[in-house]
C-alpha positions in Angstrom: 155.1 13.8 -53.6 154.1 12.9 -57.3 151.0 15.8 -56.7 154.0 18.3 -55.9 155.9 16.6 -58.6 159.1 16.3 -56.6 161.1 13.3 -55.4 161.3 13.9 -51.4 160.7 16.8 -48.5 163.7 18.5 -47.7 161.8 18.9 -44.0 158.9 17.4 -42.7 157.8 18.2 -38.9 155.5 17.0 -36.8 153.6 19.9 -36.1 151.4 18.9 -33.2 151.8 15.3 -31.3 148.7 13.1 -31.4 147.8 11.9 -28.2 146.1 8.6 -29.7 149.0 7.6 -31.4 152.5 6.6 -29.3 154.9 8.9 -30.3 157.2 6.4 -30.8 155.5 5.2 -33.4 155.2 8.3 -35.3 159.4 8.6 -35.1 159.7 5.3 -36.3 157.6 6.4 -39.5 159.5 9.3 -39.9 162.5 7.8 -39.4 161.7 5.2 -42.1 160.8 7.8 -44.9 164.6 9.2 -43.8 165.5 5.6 -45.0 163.5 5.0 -48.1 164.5 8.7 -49.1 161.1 10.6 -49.4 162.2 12.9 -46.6 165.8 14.2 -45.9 165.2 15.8 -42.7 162.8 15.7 -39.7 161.9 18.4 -37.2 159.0 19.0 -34.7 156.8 22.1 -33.5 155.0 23.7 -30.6 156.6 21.1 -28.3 158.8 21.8 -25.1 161.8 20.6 -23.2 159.9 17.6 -21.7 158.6 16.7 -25.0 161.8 17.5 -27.4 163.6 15.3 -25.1 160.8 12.9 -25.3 161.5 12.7 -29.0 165.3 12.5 -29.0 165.1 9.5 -26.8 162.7 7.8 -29.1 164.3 8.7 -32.1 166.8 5.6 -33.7 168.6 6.8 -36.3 168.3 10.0 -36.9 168.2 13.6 -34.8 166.3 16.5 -34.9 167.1 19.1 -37.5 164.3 21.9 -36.4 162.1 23.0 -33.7 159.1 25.4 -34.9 158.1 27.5 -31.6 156.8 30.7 -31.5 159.6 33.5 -30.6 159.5 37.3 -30.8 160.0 40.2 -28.5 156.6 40.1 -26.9 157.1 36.1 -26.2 161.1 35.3 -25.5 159.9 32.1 -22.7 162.1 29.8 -24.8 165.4 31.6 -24.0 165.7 29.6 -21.0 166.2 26.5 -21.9 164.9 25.6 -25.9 166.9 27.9 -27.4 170.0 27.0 -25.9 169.2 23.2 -26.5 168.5 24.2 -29.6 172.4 26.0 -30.4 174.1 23.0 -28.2 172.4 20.4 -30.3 172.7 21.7 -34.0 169.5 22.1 -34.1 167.4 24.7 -35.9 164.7 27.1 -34.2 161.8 28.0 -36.7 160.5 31.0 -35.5 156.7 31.9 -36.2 154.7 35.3 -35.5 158.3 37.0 -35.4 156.3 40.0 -35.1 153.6 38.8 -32.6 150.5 40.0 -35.2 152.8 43.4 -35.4 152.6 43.9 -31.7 156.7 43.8 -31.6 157.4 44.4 -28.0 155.7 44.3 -24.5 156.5 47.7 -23.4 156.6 51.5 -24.4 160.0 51.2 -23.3 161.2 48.7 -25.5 159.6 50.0 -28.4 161.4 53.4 -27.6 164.4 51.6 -28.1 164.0 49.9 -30.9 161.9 52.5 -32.3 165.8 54.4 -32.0 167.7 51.9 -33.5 165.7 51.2 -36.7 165.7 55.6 -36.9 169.7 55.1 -36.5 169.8 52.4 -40.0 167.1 53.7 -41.4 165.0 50.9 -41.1 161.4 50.2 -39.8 161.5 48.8 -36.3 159.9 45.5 -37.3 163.1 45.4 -39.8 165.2 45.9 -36.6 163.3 43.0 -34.7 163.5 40.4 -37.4 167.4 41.3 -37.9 167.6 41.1 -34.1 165.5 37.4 -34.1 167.7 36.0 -37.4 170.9 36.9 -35.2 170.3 34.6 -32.4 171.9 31.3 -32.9 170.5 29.0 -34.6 166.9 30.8 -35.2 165.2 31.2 -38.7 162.1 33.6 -38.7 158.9 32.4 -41.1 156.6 35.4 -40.9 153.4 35.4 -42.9 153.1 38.0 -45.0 150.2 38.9 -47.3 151.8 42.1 -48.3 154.1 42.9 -50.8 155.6 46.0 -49.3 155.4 44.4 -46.1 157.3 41.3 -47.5 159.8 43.1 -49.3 160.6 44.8 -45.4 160.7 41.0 -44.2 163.5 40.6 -47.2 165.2 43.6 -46.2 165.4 42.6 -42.6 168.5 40.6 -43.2 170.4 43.3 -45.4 171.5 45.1 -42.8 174.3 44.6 -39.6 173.5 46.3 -36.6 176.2 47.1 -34.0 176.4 45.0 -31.4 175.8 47.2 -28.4 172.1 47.6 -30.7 172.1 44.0 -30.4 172.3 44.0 -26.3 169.8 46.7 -26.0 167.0 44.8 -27.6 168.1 41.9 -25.4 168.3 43.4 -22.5 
């Protein structure tokens, strides 16, 4: 904290559980830098139902604020059951590779569609996916970026409402 020269994390996550260390343990520390005020929220990643609930049962004080998991078009397995845990529990979904390495969707199909539906806002169809991603409750998409045109389009992403029948034809 003093090398950052701030006072606390807003959100710190576990990122990966170590197996050498109970993770009860590890909760309790993070549960006592909630306490002592150097972190204001804690969250995990690349964990899965049997594991989140794992770490809500061992965790005292405090709950979950986010869950970092990857989620895009191309990988949408936590639609089943995280996300929805996810929107029941307040809890946010940190989405990383949004765009999959900009391989947005599985099939010619799909990109056919969405290809369509960024043509119909004028927007690029990775613009459409991250608007479509951002609009499923409760997600929040991080993707890396080491482009400024391409992380203006990120920016951009949100600007924008689609219709909601655009909405149910990426989902479906």
């Amino acid at each position: 904290l003093s090398r950052m020269k701030i006072d606390y994390i807003d959100l710190y996550q576990l990122h990966w559980p170590n197996p050498e260390i109970p993770i009860q343990d590890t909760l309790s520390a993070l549960e006592y830098l909630v306490d002592v005020g150097k972190i204001k929220h804690i969250g995990i990643g690349n964990m899965f139902i049997r594991d989140i609930n794992e770490v809500e049962k061992n965790l005292n004080k405090y709950t979950l604020s986010s869950i970092q998991l990857e989620y895009n078009l191309f990988d949408r397995m936590i639609e089943d059951d995280i996300l929805p845990y996810c929107e029941l529990n307040d809890i946010f979904l940190i989405a990383y590779s949004p765009l999959d390495r900009g391989r947005l969707v599985n099939t010619q199909k799909q990109l056919n569609i969405i290809t369509d539906i960024a043509d119909k806002y004028s927007k690029k169809p990775s613009q459409v996916v991250m608007n479509w991603l951002v609009n499923q409750k409760p997600v929040i998409v991080i993707p890396k970026s080491t482009n400024m045109n391409h992380l203006k389009d990120n920016v951009d992403s949100v600007n924008f409402k689609m219709e909601d029948e655009d909405y149910e034809k990426i989902k479906n």
